[in-house]
MARGUDO-830397 format. One record per residue (C-alpha): residue in one letter; residue number from 0; x, y, z. Coordinates in steps of 0.001 Angstrom, whole numbers, always signed. Example, Ala and Ser with C-alpha at 12.3 -4.5 7.8 and 13.67 -1.06 7.14 Angstrom:
<r aa="A" i="0" u="+12300" v="-4500" w="+7800"/>
<r aa="S" i="1" u="+13670" v="-1060" w="+7140"/>
//
This chain:
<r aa="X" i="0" u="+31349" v="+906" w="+2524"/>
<r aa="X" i="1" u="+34345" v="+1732" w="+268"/>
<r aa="X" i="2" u="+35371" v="+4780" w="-1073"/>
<r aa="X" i="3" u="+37440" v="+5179" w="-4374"/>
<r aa="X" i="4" u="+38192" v="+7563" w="-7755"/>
<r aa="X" i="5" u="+36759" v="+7452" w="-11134"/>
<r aa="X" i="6" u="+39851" v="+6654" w="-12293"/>
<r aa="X" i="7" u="+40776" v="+3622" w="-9867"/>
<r aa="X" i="8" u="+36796" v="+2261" w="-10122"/>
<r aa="X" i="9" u="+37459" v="+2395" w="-14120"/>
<r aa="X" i="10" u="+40604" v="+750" w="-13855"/>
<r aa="X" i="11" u="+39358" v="-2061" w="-11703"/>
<r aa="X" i="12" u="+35666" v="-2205" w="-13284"/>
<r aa="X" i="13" u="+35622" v="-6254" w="-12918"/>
<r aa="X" i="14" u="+36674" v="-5778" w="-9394"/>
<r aa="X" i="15" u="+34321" v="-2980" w="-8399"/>
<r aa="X" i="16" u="+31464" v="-5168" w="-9723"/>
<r aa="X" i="17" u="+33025" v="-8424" w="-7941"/>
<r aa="X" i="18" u="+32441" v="-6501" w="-5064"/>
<r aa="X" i="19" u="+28996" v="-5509" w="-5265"/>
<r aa="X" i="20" u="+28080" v="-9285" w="-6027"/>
<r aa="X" i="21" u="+29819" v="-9548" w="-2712"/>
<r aa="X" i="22" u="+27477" v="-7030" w="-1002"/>
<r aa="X" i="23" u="+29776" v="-4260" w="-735"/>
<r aa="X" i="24" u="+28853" v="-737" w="-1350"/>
<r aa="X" i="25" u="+30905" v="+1368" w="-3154"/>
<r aa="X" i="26" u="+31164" v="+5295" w="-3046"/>
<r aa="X" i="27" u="+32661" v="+6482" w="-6893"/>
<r aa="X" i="28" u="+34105" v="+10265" w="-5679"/>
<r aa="X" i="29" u="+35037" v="+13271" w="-8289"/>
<r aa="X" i="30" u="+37506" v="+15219" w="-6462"/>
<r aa="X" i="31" u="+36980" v="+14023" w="-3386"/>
<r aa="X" i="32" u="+33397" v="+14629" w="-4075"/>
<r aa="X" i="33" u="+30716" v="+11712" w="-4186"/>
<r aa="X" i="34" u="+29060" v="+11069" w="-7495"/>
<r aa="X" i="35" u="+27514" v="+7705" w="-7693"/>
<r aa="X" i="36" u="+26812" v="+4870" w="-5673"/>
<r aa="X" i="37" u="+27241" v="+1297" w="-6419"/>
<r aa="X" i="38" u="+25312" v="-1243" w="-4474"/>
<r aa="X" i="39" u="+23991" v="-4919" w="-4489"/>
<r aa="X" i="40" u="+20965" v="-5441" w="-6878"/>
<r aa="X" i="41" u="+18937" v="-8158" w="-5106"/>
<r aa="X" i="42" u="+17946" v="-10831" w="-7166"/>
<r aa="X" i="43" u="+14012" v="-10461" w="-6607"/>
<r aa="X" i="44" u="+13710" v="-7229" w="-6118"/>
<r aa="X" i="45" u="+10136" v="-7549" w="-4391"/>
<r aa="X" i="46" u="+12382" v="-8012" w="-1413"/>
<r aa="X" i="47" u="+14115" v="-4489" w="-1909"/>
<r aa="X" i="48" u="+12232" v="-2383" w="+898"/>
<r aa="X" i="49" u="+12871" v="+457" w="-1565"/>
<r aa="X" i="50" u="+10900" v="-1172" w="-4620"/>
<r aa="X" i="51" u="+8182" v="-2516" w="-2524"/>
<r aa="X" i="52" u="+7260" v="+755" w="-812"/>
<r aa="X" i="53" u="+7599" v="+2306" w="-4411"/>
<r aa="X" i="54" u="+5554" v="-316" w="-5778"/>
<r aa="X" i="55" u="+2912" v="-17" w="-2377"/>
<r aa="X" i="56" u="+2692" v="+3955" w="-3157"/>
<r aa="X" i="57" u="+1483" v="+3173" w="-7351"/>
<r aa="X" i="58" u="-1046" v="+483" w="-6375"/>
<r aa="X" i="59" u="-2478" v="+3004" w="-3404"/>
<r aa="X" i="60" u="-2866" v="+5175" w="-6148"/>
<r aa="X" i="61" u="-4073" v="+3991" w="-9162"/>
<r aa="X" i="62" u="-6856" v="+1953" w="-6523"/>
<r aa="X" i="63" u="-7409" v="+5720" w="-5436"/>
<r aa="X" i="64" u="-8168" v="+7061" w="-9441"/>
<r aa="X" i="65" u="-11731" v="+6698" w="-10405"/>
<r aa="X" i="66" u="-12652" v="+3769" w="-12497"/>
<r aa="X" i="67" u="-13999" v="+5266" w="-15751"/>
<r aa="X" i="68" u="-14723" v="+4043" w="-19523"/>
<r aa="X" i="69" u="-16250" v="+1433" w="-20862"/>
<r aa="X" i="70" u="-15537" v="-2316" w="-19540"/>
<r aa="X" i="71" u="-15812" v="-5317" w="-22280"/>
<r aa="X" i="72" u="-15656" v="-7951" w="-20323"/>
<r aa="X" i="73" u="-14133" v="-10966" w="-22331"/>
<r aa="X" i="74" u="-12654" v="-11066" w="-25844"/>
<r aa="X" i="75" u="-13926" v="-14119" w="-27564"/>
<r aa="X" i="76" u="-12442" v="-15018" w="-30579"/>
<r aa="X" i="77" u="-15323" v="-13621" w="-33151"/>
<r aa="X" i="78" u="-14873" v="-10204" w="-31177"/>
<r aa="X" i="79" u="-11057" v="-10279" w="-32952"/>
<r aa="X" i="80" u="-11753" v="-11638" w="-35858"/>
<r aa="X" i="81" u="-15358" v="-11468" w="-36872"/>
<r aa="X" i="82" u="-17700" v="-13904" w="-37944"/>
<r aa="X" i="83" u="-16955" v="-16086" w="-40564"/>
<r aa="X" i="84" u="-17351" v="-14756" w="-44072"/>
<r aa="X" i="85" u="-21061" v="-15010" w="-45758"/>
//
């Protein structure tokens, strides 16, 4: 993991982001202080442990929500559009 300025990450955008294709992490500081990270973005992200346990805690809880209105079932064509005209 790499640390560098605003400044120097702005000057050398192209190679900040040739990095992170790379797999490098980068650390952007503000006065020595750390302000943003830049990091891989896997290219199916259902392989990020991040996004899948995100993804594992919305399906736990929209199977937890009750299941309420009124179900149709299938949408036939007439249903759209309506019979045909007298």
């Amino acid at each position: 993991m790499r640390e560098m300025s605003v400044r120097e990450a702005n000057q050398n955008f192209s190679s900040v982001i040739a990095a992170a294709e790379r797999g490098e992490t980068i650390i952007i500081t503000k006065n020595g202080a750390p302000v943003a990270k830049i990091t891989p973005q896997p290219s199916d992200r259902s392989k990020d442990p991040a996004w899948r346990a995100a993804y594992a805690k919305l399906a736990k809880s929209l199977n937890e929500k009750p299941a309420t209105g009124f179900r149709v079932g299938v949408i036939t064509e007439d249903d759209k559009y309506g019979d045909d005209p007298p």
